[in-house]
N, C-alpha and C positions, 0 to 999 in steps of 0.2 A: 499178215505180217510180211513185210518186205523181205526178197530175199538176195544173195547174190550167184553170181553164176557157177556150178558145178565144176568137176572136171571137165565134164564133156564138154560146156559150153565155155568154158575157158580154151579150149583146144579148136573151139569154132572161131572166139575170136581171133586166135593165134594166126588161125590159115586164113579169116579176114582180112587180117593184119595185113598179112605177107602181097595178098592178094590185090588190096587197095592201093598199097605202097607199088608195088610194078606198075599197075595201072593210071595211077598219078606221075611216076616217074615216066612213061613214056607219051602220056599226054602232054606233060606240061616240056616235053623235051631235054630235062635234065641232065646233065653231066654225075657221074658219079659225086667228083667233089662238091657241085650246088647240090645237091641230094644232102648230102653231108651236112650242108654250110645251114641245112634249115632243120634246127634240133631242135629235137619233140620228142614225148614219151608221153607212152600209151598205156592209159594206167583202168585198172576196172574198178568197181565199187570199192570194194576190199582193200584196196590198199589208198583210198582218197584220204584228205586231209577233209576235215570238217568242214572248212571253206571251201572244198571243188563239191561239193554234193551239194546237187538241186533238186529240188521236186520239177517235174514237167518234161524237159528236153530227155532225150535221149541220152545226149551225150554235148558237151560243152571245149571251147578250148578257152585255154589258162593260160596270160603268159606273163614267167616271171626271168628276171637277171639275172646274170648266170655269169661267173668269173673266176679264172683263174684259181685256184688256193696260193700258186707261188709269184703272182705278179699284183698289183695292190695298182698299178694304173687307170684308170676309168677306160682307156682304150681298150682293155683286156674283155671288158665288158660287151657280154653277150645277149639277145635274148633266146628264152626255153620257151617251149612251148609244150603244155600238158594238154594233150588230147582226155579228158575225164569222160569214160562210158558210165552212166548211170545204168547200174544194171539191175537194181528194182524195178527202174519202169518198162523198160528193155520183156524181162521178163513177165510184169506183170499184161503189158500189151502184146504180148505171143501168146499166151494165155488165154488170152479174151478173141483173138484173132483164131479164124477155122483158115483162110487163103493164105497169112503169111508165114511163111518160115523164119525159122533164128537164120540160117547160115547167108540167105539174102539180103536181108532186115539187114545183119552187122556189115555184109560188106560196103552196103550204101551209106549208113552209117559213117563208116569208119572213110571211105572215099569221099562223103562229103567234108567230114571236120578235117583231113587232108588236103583238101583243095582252100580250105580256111588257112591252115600253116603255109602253104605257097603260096597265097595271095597277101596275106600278113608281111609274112618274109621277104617279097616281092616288090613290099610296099601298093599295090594295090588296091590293096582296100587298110586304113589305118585300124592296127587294133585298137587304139585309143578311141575313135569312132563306135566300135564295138557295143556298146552300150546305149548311145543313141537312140530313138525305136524308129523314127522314119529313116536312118542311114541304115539300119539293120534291117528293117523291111526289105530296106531295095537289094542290099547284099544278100542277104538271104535267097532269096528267087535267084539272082544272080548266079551263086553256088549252087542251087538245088538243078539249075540249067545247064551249070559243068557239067555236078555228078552225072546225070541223065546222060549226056554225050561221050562224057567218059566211059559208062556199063555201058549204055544202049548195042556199040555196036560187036560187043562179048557174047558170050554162051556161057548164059548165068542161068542154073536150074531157080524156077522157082521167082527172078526178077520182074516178069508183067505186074504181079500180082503189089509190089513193092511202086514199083513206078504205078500205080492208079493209086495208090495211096497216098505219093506224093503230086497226084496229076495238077492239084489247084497252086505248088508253087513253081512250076517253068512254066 
């Protein structure tokens, strides 16, 4: 039976979270207010809607419209972006894994589907594309070639073992 993340591994994703978030933010050169201006929430199994749950990925980004309560313009109109951690599979492949850790695993994780919300937001790569499979192929490797340059030049206990896992996509 599938399960979801613990305290403790809710507390891993947490310092993930935080973790990925500086390290995107200073890769991609951001300003506080661009930081700002690209809204996302990072939600775990437990609190998904039935429609952000998948079988397979790790983790998925969702993006829906987003407006005002007191303005009714379509200019008001924003997009959200839902960073979805599946954390069935998340756990059941640390499970099955002796090399990888959780608190690696998530930060890669969590820095890849982040460099998706800048890229989106950025417009360079269309989330509408998104779906695609040969446009997602190529973004795919694409992003997994950020994240990589993004960790690689950190002191991340625990990330070799992550990057050979992911060695066949950069």
């Amino acid at each position: 039976m599938a399960r979801f993340f613990n305290e403790s591994e809710l507390e891993q994703v947490a310092t993930a979270a935080l973790r990925a978030e500086e390290m995107v933010y200073n890769y991609f050169k951001l300003s506080s207010s661009q930081w700002l201006k690209n809204r996302y929430d990072i939600k775990t199994a437990r609190n998904l809607d039935p429609h952000e749950r998948v079988e397979g990925p790790f983790a998925q980004v969702l993006k829906y419209e987003g407006r005002h309560q007191d303005r009714s313009l379509c200019s008001s109109v924003f997009s959200l972006y839902h960073v979805c951690i599946q954390d069935p599979a998340i756990v059941s492949f640390i499970a099955e894994q002796s090399k990888i850790c959780l608190a690696p695993f998530l930060l890669y994780i969590l820095v890849h589907e982040l460099v998706h919300v800048v890229r989106f937001a950025r417009f360079e790569h269309r989330y509408e594309n998104a779906c695609e499979a040969e446009v997602t192929l190529e973004e795919e490797k694409k992003v997994h070639g950020i994240t990589h340059d993004i960790i690689a030049p950190q002191t991340v206990s625990g990330i070799l073992q992550v990057f050979e896992f992911y060695a066949k996509w950069y």
